[in-house]
C-alpha positions as CSV (number, residue, x, y, z in Angstrom):
1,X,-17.9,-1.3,10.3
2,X,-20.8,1.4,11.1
3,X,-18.9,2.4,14.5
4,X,-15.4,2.6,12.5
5,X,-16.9,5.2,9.8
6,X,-18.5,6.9,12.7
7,X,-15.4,7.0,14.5
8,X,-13.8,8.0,11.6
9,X,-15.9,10.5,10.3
10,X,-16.1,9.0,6.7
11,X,-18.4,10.1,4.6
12,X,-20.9,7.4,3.4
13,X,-21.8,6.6,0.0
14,X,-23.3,8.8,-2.7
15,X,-26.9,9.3,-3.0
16,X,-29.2,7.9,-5.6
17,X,-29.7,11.7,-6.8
18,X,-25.8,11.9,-7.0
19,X,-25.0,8.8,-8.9
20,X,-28.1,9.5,-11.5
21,X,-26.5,13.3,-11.7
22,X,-23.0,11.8,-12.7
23,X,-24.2,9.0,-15.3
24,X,-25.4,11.6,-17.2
25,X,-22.2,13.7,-17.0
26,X,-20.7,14.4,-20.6
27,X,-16.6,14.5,-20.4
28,X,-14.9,17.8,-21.1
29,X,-13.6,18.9,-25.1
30,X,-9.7,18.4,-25.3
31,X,-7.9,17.0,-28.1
32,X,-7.4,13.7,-28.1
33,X,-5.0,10.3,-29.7
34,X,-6.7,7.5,-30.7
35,X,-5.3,4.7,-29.4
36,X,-7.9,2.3,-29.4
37,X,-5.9,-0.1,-31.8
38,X,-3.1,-0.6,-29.6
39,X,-3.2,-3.5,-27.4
40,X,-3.9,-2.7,-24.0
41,X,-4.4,-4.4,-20.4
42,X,-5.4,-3.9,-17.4
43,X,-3.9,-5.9,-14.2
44,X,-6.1,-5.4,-10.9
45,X,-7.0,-7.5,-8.0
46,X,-9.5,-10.1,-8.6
47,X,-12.8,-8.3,-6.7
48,X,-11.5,-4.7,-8.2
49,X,-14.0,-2.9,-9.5
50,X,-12.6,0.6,-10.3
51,X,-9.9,-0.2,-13.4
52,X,-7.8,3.3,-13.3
53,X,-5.1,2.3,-15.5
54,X,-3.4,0.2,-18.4
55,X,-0.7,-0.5,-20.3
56,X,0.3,-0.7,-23.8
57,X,3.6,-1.4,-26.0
58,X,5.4,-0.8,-28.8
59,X,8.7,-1.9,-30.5
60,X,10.7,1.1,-31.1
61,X,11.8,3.7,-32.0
62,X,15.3,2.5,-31.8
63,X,16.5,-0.3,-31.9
64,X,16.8,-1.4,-28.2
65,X,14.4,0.4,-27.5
66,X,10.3,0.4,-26.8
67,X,7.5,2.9,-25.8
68,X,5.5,1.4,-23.0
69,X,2.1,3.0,-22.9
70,X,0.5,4.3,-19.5
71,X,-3.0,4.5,-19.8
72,X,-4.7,6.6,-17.0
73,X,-8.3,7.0,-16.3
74,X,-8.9,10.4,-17.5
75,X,-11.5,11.3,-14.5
76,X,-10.6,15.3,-14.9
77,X,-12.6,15.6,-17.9
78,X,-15.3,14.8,-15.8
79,X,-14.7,16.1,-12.6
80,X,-13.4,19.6,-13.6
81,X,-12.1,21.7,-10.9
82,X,-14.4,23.5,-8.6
83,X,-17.5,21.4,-9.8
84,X,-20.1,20.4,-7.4
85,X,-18.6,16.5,-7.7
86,X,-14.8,17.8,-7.6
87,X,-15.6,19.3,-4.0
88,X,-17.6,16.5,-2.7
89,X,-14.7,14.3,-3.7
90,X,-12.2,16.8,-2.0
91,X,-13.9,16.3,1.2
92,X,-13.4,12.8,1.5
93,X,-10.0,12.7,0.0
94,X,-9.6,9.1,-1.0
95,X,-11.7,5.8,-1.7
96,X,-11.5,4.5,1.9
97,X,-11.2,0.1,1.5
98,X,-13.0,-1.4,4.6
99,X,-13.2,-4.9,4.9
100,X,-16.4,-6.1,3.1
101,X,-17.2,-2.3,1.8
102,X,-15.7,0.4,-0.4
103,X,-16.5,4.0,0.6
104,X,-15.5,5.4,-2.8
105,X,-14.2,9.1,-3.4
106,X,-16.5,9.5,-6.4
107,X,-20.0,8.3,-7.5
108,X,-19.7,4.8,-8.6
109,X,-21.1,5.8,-11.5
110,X,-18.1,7.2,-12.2
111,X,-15.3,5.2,-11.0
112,X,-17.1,1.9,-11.6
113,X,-18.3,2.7,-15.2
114,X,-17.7,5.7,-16.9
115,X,-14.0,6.7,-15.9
116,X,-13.7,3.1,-15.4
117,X,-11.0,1.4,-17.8
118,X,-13.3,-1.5,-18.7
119,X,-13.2,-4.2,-21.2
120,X,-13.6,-3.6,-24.9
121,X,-15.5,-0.4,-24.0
122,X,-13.8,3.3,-25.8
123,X,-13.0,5.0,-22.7
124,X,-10.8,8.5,-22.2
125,X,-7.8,8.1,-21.1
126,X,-4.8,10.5,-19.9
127,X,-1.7,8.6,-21.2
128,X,2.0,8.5,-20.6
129,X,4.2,7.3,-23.3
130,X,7.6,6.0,-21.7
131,X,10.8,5.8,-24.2
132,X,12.7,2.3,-22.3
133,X,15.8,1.2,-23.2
134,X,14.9,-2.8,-23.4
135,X,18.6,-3.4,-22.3
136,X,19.3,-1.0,-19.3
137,X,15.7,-0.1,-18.1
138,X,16.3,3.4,-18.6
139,X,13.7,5.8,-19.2
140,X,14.9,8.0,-22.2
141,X,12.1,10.0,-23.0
142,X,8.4,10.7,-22.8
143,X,5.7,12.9,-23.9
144,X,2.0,12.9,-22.0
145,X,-1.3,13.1,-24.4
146,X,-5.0,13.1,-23.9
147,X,-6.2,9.2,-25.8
148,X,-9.2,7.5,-26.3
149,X,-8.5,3.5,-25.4
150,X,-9.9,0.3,-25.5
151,X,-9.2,-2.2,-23.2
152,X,-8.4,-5.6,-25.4
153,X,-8.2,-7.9,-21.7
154,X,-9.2,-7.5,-18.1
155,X,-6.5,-9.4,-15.9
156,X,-6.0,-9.7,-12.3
157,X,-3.0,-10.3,-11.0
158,X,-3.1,-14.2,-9.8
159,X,-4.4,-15.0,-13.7
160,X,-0.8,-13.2,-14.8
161,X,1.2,-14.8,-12.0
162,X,-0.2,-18.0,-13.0
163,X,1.4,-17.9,-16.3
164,X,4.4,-16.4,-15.4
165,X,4.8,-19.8,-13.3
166,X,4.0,-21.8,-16.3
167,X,0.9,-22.9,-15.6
168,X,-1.8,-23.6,-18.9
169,X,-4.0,-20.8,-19.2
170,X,-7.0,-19.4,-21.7
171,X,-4.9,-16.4,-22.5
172,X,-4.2,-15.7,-25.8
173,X,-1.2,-15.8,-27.5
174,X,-1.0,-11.9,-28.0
175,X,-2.0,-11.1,-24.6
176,X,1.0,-14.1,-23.2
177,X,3.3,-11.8,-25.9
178,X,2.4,-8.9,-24.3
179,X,2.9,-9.4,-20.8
180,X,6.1,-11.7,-22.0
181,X,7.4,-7.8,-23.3
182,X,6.0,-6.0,-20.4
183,X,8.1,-8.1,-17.7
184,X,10.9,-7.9,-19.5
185,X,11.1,-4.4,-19.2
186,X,10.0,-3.9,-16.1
187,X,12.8,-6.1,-14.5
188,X,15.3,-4.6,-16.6
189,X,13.8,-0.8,-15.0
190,X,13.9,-2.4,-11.6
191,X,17.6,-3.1,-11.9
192,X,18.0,0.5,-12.8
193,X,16.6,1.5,-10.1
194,X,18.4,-1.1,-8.1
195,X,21.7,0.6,-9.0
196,X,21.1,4.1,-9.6
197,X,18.0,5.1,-7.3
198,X,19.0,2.0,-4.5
199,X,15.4,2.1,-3.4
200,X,14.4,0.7,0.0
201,X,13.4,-3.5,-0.9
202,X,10.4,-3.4,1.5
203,X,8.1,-5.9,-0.4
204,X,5.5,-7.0,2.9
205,X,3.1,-9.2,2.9
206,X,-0.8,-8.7,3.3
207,X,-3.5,-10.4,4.9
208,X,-6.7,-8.9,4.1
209,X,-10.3,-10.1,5.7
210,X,-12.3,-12.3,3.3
211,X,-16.3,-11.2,3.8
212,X,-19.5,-12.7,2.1
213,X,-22.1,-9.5,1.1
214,X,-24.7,-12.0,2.0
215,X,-25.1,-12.4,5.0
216,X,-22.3,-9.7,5.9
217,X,-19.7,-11.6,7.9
218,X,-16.2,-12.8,8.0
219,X,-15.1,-16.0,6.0
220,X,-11.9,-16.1,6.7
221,X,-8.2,-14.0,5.8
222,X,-5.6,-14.5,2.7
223,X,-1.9,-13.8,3.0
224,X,-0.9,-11.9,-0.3
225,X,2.5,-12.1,-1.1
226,X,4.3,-9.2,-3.4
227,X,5.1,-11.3,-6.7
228,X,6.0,-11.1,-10.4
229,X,2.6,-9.9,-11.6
230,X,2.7,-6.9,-8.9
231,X,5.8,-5.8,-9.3
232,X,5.3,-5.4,-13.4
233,X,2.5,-3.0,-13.0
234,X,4.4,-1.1,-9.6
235,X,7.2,-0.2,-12.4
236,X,5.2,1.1,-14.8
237,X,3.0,3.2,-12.2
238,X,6.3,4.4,-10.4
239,X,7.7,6.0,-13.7
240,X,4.3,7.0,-15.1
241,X,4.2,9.2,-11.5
242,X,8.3,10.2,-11.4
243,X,7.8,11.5,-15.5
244,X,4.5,13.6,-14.5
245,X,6.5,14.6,-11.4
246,X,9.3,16.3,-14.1
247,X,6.8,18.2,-16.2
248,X,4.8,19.7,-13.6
249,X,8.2,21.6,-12.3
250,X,9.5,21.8,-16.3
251,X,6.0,23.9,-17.0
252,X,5.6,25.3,-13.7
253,X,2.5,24.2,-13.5
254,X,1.9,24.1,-9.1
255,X,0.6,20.3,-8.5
256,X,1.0,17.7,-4.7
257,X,3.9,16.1,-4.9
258,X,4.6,13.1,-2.7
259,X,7.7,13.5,-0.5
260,X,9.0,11.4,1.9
261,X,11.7,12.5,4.0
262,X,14.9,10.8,5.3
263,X,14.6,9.0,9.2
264,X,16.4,11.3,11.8
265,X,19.8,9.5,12.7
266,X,17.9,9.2,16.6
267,X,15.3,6.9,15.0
268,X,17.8,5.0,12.8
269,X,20.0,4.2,15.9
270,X,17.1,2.8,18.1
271,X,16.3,0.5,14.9
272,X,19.5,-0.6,14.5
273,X,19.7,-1.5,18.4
274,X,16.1,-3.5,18.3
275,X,17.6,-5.1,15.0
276,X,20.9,-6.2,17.2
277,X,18.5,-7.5,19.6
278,X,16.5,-9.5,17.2
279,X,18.9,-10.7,15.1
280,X,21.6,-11.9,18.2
281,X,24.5,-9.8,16.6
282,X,25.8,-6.3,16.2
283,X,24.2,-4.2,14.1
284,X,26.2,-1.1,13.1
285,X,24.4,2.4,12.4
286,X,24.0,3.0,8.9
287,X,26.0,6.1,8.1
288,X,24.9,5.6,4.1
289,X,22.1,4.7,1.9
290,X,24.0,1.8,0.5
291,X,24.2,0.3,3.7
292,X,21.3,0.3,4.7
293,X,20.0,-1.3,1.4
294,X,22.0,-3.7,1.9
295,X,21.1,-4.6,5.0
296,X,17.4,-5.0,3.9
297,X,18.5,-7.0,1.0
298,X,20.2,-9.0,3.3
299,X,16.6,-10.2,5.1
300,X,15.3,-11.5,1.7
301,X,13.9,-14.9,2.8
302,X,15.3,-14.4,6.1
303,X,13.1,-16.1,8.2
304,X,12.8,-12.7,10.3
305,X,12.4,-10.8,7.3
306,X,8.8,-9.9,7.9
307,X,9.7,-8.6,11.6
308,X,12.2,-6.6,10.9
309,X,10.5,-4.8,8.0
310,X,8.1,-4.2,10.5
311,X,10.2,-3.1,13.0
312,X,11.8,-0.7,10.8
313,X,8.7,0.9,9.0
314,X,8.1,1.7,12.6
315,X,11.3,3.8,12.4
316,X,10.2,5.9,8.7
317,X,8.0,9.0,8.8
318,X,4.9,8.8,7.5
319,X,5.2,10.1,3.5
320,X,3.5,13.5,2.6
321,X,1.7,15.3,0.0
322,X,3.3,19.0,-0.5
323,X,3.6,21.8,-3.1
324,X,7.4,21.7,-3.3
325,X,8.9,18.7,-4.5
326,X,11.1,17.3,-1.8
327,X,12.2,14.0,-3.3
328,X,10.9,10.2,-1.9
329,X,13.6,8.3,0.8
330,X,12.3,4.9,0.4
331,X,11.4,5.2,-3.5
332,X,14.9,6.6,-4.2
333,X,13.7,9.4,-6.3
334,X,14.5,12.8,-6.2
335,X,11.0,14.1,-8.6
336,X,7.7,11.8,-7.6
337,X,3.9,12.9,-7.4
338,X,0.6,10.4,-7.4
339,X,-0.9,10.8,-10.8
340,X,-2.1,7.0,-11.5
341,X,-4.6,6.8,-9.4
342,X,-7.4,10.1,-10.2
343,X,-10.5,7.6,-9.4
344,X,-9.5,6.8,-5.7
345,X,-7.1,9.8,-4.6
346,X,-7.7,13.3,-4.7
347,X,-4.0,14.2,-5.2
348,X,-4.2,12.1,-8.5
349,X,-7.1,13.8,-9.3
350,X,-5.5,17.5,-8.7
351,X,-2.7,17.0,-10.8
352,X,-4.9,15.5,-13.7
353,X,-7.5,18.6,-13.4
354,X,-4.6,21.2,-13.6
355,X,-2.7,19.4,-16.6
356,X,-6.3,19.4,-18.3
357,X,-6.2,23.0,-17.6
358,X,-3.1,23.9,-18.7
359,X,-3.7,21.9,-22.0
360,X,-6.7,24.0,-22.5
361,X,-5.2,26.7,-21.9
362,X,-7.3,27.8,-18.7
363,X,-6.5,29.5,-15.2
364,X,-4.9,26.9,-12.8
365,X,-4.9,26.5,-9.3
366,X,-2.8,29.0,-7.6
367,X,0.6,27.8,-5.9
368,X,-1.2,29.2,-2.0
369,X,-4.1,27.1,-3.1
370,X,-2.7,23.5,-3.8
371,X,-0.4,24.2,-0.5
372,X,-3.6,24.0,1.8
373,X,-4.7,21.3,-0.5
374,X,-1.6,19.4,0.5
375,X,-2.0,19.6,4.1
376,X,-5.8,18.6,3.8
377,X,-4.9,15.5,1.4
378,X,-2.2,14.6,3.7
379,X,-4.5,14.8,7.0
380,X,-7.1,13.0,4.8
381,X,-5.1,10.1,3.7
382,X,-4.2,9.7,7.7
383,X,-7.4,9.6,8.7
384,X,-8.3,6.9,5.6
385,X,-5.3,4.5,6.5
386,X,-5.8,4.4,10.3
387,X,-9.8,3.3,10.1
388,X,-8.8,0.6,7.3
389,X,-6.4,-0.5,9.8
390,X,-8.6,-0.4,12.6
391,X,-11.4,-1.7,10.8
392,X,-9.0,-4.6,9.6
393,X,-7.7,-5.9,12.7
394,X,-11.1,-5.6,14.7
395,X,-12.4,-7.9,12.0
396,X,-9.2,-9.9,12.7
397,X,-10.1,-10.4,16.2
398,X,-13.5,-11.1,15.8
399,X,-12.2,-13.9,13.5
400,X,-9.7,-15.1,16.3
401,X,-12.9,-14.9,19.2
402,X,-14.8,-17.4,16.4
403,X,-11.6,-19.6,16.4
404,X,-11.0,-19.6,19.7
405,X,-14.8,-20.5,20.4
406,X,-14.3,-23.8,18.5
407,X,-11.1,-24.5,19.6
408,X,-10.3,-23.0,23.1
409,X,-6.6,-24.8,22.6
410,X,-5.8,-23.0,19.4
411,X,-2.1,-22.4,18.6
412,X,-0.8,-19.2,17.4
413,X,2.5,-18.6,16.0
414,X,4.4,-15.3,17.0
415,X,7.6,-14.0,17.0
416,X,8.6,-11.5,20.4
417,X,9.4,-8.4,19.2
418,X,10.5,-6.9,22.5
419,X,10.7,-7.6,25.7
420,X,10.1,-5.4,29.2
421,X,9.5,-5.7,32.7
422,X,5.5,-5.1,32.0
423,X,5.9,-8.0,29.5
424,X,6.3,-8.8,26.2
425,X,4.9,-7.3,22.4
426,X,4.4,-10.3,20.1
427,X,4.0,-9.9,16.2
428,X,1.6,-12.9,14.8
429,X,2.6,-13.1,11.1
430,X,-0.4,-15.4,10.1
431,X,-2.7,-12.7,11.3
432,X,-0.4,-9.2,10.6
433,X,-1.4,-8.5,13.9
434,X,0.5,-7.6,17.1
435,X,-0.4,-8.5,20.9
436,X,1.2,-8.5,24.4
437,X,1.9,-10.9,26.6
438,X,1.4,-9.6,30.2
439,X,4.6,-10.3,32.6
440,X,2.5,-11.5,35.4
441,X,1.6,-14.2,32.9
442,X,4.6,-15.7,33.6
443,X,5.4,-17.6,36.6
444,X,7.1,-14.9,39.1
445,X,9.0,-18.3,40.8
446,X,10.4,-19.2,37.3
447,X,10.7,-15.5,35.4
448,X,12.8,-12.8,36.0
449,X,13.4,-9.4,33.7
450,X,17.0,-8.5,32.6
451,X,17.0,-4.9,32.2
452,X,20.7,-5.1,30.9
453,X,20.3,-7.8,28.1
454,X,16.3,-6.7,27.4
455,X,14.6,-10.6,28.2
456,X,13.0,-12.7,30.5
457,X,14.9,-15.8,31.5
458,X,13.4,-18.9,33.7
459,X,16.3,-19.3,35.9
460,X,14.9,-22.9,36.2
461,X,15.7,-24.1,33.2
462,X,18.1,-21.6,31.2
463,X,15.5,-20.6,28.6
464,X,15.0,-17.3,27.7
465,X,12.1,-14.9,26.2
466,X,13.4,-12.4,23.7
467,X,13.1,-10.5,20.6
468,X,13.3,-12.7,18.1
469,X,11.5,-16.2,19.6
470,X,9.6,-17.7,18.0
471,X,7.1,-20.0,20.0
472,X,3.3,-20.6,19.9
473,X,0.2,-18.7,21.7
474,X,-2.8,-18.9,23.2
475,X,-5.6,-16.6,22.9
476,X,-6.1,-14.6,26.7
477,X,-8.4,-11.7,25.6
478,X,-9.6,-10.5,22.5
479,X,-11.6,-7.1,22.2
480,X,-12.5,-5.6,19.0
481,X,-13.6,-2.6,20.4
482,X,-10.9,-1.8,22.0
483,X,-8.7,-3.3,19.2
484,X,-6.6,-5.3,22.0
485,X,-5.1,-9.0,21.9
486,X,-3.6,-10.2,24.9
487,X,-2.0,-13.7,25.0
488,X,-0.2,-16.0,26.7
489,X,2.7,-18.5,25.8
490,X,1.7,-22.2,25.3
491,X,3.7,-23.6,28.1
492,X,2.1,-21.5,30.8
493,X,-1.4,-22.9,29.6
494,X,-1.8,-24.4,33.6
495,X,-0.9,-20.9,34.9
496,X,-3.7,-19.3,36.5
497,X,-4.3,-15.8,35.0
498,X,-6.1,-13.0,36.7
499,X,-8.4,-11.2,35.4
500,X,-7.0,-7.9,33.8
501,X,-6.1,-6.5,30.5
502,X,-3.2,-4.5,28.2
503,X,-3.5,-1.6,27.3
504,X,-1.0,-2.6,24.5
505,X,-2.3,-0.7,21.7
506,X,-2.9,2.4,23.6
507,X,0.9,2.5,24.7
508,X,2.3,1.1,21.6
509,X,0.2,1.1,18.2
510,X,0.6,0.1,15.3
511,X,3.6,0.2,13.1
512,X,4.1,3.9,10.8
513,X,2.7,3.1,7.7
514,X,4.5,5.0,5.0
């Protein structure tokens, strides 16, 4: 993890001198709701320790209606713009998540205690109050205030999936009423969105390294699926973001937005011809939105589904911070910006410090001035997501070297995702890692390449290697400096393999991540 934040270039924690500075921080004067009767929640991972929002709600006004309550941390009241603390979180951008350590973008006396939404503590908050129709899921309305809140429970997301399954739980009964109300509305805002913003259904799986502080190493890795309990709070955050997105351009008040632009037609036509391939049928360019949702909604319990999503995020541009608001491809939206999240990205944090600003009625950052913030936060948030990803699959294959070292035979299930004469990429679902199978690896007697139909076939026996199989693996080389995993297919475990290795990841990386 040293190397990969020295490869990186990410800044290391705060200082003792820094954190004792920013516990003694007093938040800025604004006027402010109390809320602190209402009900509220927050849903987080189970090891979170930064609570940035929470939710609320309310019956009413009208009849089918309800006001769904958006609690954010309100961080800008502490870190005003241009303060000593707003430009050392500038420079780091984001809280960068490492396996086994958080690098956060602000002291943790701030994000882990006094910005931090925490249980029955008065905390300031920066709250959006969303007018739902309970029927349709449409948002109607909303107005944005400065509140004090008071967390009533602290839930992670597996104790709320638990009793959405209908398993017994210690909750109590207002808290089970509560999120009963919240679901409810946040599937009926989903299908909304379903019809009228026909967002891209890209729910993928993760598999994050388990680590013990003490001693440091890895213990093992979790598969995550996206469930009930995640897509509640996703709704919520989405329209929090799309209704803060609305008043910055209503008040033209200059703030990042978060655009993400449409795939050129080139890229959408080599996805739809590695889709053909894996899927052994014709796949048609999709000349529409609708069809293209379709097809993804389609691949719902597929058993290829998690390739494919794969194969297409490889196909999307990377998503953007900006000054002008562009709209969001996969989200659907035509207005969205990143407020939710002020404690771990700077954008967030922007847009919270300028509506502070313009609520009290001082100067704002200049349009010039959050358009070189938006390139910076946009470089930054690169730079974040490609160590995690290093840093997660280097621990990956240092976990696979341990496996392999007490069980030399060990099995790994993969799915090709393409074949070529130098060989063959392979995605490993149970690992969220990919790895290349080396065509020499393959008995030259047997194998031969089809350049026309893109696969190997053993001209032996008929059988062919293809996007799409799905066969098991052996381990060949695994180098975690290098971030390389070569492998080779169980049935050529008697093959004698020489010595070299792929430089997969150098010609290939890893799939765009949005």
């Amino acid at each position: 993890l040293n190397a990969i934040v020295k490869e990186f270039g990410i800044p290391t924690k705060y200082t003792i001198r820094d954190e004792t500075k920013a516990a003694a921080l007093q938040p800025l004067e604004v006027a402010r709701e109390d809320c602190t009767k209402l009900l509220a929640v927050t849903i987080d991972p189970v090891d979170a320790r930064d609570y940035d929002d929470a939710l609320s709600y309310t019956d009413g006004p009208g009849k089918d209606e309800c006001t769904v309550a958006v609690h954010i941390a309100d961080v800008a009241c502490y870190v005003p713009h241009a303060s000593s603390l707003d430009k050392a979180a500038l420079k780091r951008g984001f809280t960068s998540y490492l396996p086994g350590r958080t690098l956060p973008m602000l002291p943790a006396a701030l994000s882990n205690e006094l910005c931090c939404l925490r249980e029955g503590l008065p905390r300031c908050a920066h709250t959006v109050f969303i007018r739902i129709s309970k029927n349709s899921g449409q948002i109607l309305s909303f107005r944005r205030a400065h509140t004090t809140i008071k967390v009533s429970r602290r839930l992670c997301y597996d104790d709320v999936m638990r009793f959405f399954e209908g398993e017994q739980t210690l909750l109590p009964d207002e808290i089970r009423k509560l999120l009963l109300r919240l679901k409810s509305v946040a599937e009926a805002m989903r299908y909304y969105r379903q019809k009228n913003e026909m967002f891209l259904p890209m729910e993928m799986p993760e598999v994050r390294v388990l680590c013990s502080e003490h001693p440091p190493r890895i213990i093992g890795l979790q598969k995550t699926e996206h469930n009930a309990s995640h897509a509640l709070v996703e709704e919520f955050m989405l329209a929090a973001n799309q209704c803060i997105a609305l008043e910055l351009q209503k008040n033209k008040i200059s703030g990042l937005f978060r655009n993400h632009a449409e795939p050129e037609a080139a890229s959408m036509h080599e996805f739809t011809a590695e889709a053909s391939l894996i899927l052994n049928r014709k796949i048609t360019p999709f000349y529409s939105r609708k069809k293209l949702v379709e097809f993804l909604s389609s691949l719902v319990n597929h058993p290829l589904q998690e390739l494919l999503h794969m194969t297409f995020l490889r196909h999307l541009p990377r998503a953007n911070y900006g000054v002008n608001c562009e709209g969001h491809f996969g989200l659907g939206k035509e207005d969205y910006c990143h407020f939710t999240s002020p404690i771990r990205r700077y954008p967030d944090l922007l847009i919270h410090q300028q509506l502070l600003a313009f609520d009290r009625r001082e100067k704002l950052r200049t349009r010039e001035q959050v358009a070189t913030m938006a390139q910076a936060c946009t470089a930054l948030e690169e730079n974040c997501d490609q160590a995690s990803f290093a840093a997660a699959d280097r621990m990956k294959l240092r976990f696979l070297i341990k496996q392999k070292e007490d069980n030399p035979m060990l099995r790994l299930r993969g799915n090709i995702i393409r074949a070529t004469k130098g060989g063959l990429s392979v995605f490993l679902p149970d690992y969220s890692l990919i790895g290349f199978v080396n065509a020499w690896q393959l008995p030259k007697k047997d194998w031969r390449f089809n350049s026309k139909e893109h696969l190997w076939k053993n001209y032996n026996t008929g059988e062919v290697l293809q996007a799409r199989t799905n066969l098991d693996f052996l381990i060949q080389t695994a180098d975690p400096i290098r971030g390389e995993l070569t492998l080779t297919p169980f049935f050529c475990q008697h093959t004698p393999t020489p010595a070299k290795k792929s430089d997969f990841s150098r010609r290939h990386g890893r799939p765009k991540h949005r």
